[in-house]
Structures are given as structure tokens and as C-alpha cells.
C-alpha positions in Angstrom: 0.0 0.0 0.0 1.6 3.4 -1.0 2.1 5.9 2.1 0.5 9.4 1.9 0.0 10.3 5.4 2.5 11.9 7.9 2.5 12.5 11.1 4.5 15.4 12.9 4.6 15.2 16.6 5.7 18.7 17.8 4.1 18.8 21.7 7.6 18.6 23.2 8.4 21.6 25.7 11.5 22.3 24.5 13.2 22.4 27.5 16.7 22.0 26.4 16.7 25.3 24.8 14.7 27.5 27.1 14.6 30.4 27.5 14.2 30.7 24.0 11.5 27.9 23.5 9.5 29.4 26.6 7.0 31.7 24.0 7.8 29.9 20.8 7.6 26.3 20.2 11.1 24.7 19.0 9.9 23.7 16.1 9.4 27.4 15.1 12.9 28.4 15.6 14.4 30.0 12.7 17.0 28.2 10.2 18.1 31.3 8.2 14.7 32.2 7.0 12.4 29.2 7.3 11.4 27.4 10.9 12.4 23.9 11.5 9.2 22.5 11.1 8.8 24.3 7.7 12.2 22.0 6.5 10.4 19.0 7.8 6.8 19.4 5.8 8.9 20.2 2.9 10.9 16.6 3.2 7.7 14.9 3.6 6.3 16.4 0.3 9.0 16.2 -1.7 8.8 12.2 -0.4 5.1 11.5 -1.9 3.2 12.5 1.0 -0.2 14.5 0.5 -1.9 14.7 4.3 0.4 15.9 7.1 -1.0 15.2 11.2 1.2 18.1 13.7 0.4 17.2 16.7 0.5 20.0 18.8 -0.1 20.9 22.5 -1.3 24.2 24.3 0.7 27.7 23.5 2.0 26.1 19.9 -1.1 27.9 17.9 2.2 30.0 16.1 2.4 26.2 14.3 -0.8 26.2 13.1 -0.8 30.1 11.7 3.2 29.4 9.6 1.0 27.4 7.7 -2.4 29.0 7.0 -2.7 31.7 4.9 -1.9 35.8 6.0 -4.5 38.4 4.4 -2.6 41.2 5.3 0.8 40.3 4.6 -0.1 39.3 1.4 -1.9 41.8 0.4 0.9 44.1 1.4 3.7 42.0 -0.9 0.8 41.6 -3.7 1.1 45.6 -3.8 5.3 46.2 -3.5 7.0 44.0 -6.7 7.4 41.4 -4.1 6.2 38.7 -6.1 8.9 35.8 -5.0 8.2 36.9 -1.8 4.9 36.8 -2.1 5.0 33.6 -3.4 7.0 32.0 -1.1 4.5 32.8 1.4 1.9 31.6 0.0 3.3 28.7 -1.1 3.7 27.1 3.0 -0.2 26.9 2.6 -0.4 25.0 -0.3 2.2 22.4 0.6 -0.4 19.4 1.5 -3.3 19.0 3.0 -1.8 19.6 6.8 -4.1 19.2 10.4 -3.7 19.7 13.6 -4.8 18.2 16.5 -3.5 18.6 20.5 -2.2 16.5 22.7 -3.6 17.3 26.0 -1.8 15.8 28.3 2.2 15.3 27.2 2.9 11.7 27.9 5.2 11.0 26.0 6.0 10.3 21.9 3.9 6.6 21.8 0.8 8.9 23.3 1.2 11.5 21.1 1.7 9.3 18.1 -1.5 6.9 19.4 -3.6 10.4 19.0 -3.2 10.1 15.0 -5.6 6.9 15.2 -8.3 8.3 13.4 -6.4 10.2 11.0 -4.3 7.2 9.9 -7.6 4.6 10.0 -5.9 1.1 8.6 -3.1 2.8 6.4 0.7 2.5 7.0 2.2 6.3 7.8 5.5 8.4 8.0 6.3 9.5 11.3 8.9 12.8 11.5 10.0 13.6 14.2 9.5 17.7 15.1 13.3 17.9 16.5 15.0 16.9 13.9 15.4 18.2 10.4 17.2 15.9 7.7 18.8 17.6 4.7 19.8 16.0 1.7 19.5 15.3 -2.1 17.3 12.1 -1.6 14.3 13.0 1.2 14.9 10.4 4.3 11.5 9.9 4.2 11.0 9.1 1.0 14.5 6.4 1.5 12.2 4.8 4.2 9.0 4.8 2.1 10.8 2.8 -0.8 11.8 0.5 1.8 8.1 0.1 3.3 7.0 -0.7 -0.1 9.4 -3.2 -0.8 9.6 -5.3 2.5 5.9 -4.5 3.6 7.5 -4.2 7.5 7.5 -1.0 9.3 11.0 0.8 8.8 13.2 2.2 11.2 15.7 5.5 10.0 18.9 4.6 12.0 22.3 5.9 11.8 25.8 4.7 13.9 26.0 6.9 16.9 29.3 6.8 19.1 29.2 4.4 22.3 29.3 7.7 24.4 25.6 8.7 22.5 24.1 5.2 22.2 23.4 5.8 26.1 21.1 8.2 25.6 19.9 7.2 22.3 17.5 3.7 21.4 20.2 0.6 20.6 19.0 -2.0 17.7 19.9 -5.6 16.9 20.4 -5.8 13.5 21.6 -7.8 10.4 22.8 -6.7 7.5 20.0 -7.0 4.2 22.1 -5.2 1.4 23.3 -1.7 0.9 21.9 0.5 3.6 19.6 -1.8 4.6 19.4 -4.2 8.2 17.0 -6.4 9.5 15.5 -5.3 13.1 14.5 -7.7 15.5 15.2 -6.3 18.6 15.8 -2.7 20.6 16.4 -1.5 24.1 15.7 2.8 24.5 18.9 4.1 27.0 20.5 0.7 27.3 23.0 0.6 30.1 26.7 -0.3 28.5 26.3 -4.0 29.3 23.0 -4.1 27.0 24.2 -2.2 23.8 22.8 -4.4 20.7 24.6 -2.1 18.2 25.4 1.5 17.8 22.5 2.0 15.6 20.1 4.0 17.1 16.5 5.4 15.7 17.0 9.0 14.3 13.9 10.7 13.8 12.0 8.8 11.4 10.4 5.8 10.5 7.4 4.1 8.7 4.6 2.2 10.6 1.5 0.0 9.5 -2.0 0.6 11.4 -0.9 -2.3 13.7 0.9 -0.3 16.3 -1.8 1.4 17.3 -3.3 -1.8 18.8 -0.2 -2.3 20.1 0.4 1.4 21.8 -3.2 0.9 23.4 -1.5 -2.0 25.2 1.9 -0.2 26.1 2.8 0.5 29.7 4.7 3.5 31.0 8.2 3.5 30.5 11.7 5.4 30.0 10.1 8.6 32.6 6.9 7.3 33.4 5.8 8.0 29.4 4.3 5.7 26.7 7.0 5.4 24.8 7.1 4.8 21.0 10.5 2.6 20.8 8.4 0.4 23.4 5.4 -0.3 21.1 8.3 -0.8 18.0 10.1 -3.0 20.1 7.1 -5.1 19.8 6.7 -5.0 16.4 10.7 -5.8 15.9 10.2 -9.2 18.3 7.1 -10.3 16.2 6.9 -9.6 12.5 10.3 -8.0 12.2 11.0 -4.1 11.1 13.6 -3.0 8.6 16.6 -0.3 9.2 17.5 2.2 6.8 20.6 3.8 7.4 19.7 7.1 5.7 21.8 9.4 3.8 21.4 13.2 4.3 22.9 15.0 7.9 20.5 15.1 10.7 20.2 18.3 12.7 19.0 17.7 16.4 16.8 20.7 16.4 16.0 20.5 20.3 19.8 20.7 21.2 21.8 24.1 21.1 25.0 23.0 19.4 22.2 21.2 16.7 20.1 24.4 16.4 23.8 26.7 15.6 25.3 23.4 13.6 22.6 23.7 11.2 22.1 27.5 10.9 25.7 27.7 10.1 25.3 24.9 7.3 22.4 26.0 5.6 23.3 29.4 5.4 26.3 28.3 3.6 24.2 27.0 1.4 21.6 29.8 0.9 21.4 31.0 -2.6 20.8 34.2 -1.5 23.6 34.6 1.1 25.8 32.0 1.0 28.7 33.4 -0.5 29.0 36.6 2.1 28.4 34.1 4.8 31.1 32.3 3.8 33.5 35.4 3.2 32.2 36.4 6.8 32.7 32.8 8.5 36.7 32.9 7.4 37.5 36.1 8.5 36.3 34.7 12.3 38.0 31.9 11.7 41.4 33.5 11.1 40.8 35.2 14.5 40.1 32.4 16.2 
């Protein structure tokens, strides 16, 4: 069955970057000129997908207004010669068919995930995650779709983290399929050093079928008293199996500050617009540095 729907969970709190996340969710903070969350519909699209769940929680409505359509600003740009910026606001609403909904209580990634039930109904779906942002030449998403279509197993976007990070990260037991691509039939979230399966950890993304949200209404509090997702996929891994994509592009941990400045440095290197005097400007600090 071919994946059109995506969920975005983007109820997190932000805490790691407070103060800045106190009025604005994290997922609106800027890259250059486009928020985080922006980067993140736009992989989604360019990866097939048509219907786009954010899952939201109170005091993230500036979300929901990025992507509907501004009157007033426009009429103002429609007025000025602005046209490509005009456009390029316009555009964010026109990007798929996106809905929110709110998660009420934050309880953790397999809650907010299980609140896209009726959204989903019996269809497999994307899930991105609202912290991290992916860029590259070949969506991730879409990499994990291919592999959903092929296999007909939920998929798993992993990449080898160092033994310091695997601590804090999800740990998989894999075996090798071809290419990029492993066989999952086991995890443990924050495994202690003595239970490390691998250093290849969840990053973000992954695919799912309609089954695990039978399974998350059975999942018991975990990893901080929450319902967590790797839980319910754990699950999924022991029974029917899950495939592992190790995905190319660079992942931006959007909800850490050395991840927020990594990938404003990088993508306004890349900016078409000013890239080149960012550069100029980058190596005359360097040289004092």
C-alpha cells in the first residue's frame, strides 16, 4: 500500500533550549529564514506524502498560523513588486493537505503518536520527528517509504552513533540486508553499556503499519513514566520483524543548542541568497580564532 500520510509530533516543551522555547515552540525556531518544522513538511512532500497530522499541544497555535494563509501580509507583498516573496508565502499553505490536532496531556512520543488513530484509520504512515530536520539530495522519508514498499515491514531511519551517545539514544539488533539496509528484530531505549545491541540507534523517522496502534493501546509507562514509542516498536521488531534504513542526508538535532547553531551555520552556507558573504564572513572569524 503506498504511504501518503505523515504525522509530525511537535508537543515537546522544549526544555533544552529554554529560555528561547518558553513563548515559541522549537519547532518554530528559525533556520536562516524558514522554521524547523517548515524543513520538515517540505521533506515529507517532496517524499510522496499528501496529508500531514502536527500534533500540537497548548501555546503552539504560532504552528498552526506558519501554515495557513496571512490576508494582510499578502496583500501588502501583492502591492510592493514582491512577487517571489509573495509567493513563497503563500506557497507554506499549499504544501499538503496539513491538520492539527492537540495533545492534551504530554505523555510521552507513543501517546502523542497513538492520538493520530483516526487520522491514519488502517493505512501505513511516515512519522517525523519535530526535533529533527534531515537535509539531503534524496528525502529520508521518502528512502524509508521505498523500503516500506518493498519489505511491507515498518521501517526504522537509523544511523551509527558513538558508544558515548548510544546511552542516551535507542540501541538496535540488526543484520545486515544489502546496501543500507538491516533487518530489526530487537531494541532497548537508553541501554546501560552491558545491554548495547549495536550503535545504531533510531534517528527521527520511521514508517509504521495501522498495527501499532493496537499495540500502543497495550503499552505500559516506560523510559520517565511516558508511553514510549520505541516500546510499542520494540514489539513490532520481536514479532513480524521491522527493517533499518541507514539514511543518507545530515540530521540536525533541532532540540539541542550546538544542533540548532550546527545547522544554521550549514544551511546558510548554502543559501542561494547569502551564501557566498556568509562564507566570506565565516573565514574572517575563523582566522581570529
Amino acid at each position: 500500500m503506498k504511504v501518503t500520510k505523515a504525522v509530525i509530533p511537535a508537543a515537546g516543551l522544549g526544555t533544552r533550549v529554554l529560555p528561547a522555547t518558553k513563548a515559541m515552540p522549537k519547532e518554530m525556531l528559525p533556520i536562516v529564514d524558514k522554521p524547523a518544522i517548515q524543513y520538515i513538511v517540505e521533506e515529507a512532500v517532496r517524499s510522496g506524502i499528501t496529508d500531514i497530522l502536527i500534533i500540537t499541544n497548548r501555546g503552539k497555535g504560532l504552528i498552526e498560523d506558519h501554515f495557513d494563509r496571512a490576508p494582510e501580509l499578502e496583500a501588502k507583498l501583492t502591492g510592493s513588486q514582491k512577487e517571489a516573496m509573495f509567493h513563497s508565502v503563500v506557497d507554506i499553505s499549499k504544501l499538503a493537505n496539513i491538520y492539527f490536532v492537540r495533545q492534551k496531556e504530554t505523555k510521552g512520543l507513543g501517546h502523542a503518536v497513538n492520538c493520530a488513530r483516526s487520522f491514519v484509520g488502517n493505512e501505513p504512515f511516515a512519522v517525523l520527528y519535530g526535533d529533527d530536520v534531515i537535509i539531503g539530495e534524496d528525502p529520508a522519508c521518502g528512502q524509508l517509504i521505498r523500503a516500506y514498499e518493498e519489505f511491507g515491514q515498518g521501517v526504522l531511519g537509523v544511523k551509527e552513533v558513538t558508544p558515548e551517545a548510544i546511552v542516551k539514544y535507542s540501541s538496535l539488533k540488526v543484520d545486515p540486508i544489502r546496501d543500507n539496509l538491516y533487518q530489526c528484530t530487537d531494541m532497548v531505549e537508553k541501554p546501560s553499556p552491558d545491554k548495547i545491541l549495536s550503535l545504531f540507534s533510531i534517528l527521527g523517522r520511521c514508517v509504521l503499519p495501522p498495527e501499532i496502534f493496537d499495540i500502543l493501546d497495550r503499552t505500559q509507562p516506560g523510559a520517565g513514566g511516558e508511553i514510549q514509542l520505541t516500546d510499542a516498536m520494540c514489539q513490532l521488531a520481536r514479532t513480524t520483524g521491522m527493517v533499518a534504513v541507514d539514511f543518507t542526508g545530515k540530521r540536525y538535532d533541532m532540540g539541542n543548542k550546538l544542533g540548532i547553531m550546527q545547522a544554521q551555520v550549514e544551511l546558510a552556507l548554502k543559501h542561494p541568497e547569502i551564501g557566498g558573504d556568509f562564507k566570506a564572513y565565516l573565514k574572517e572569524i575563523a582566522s581570529s580564532l
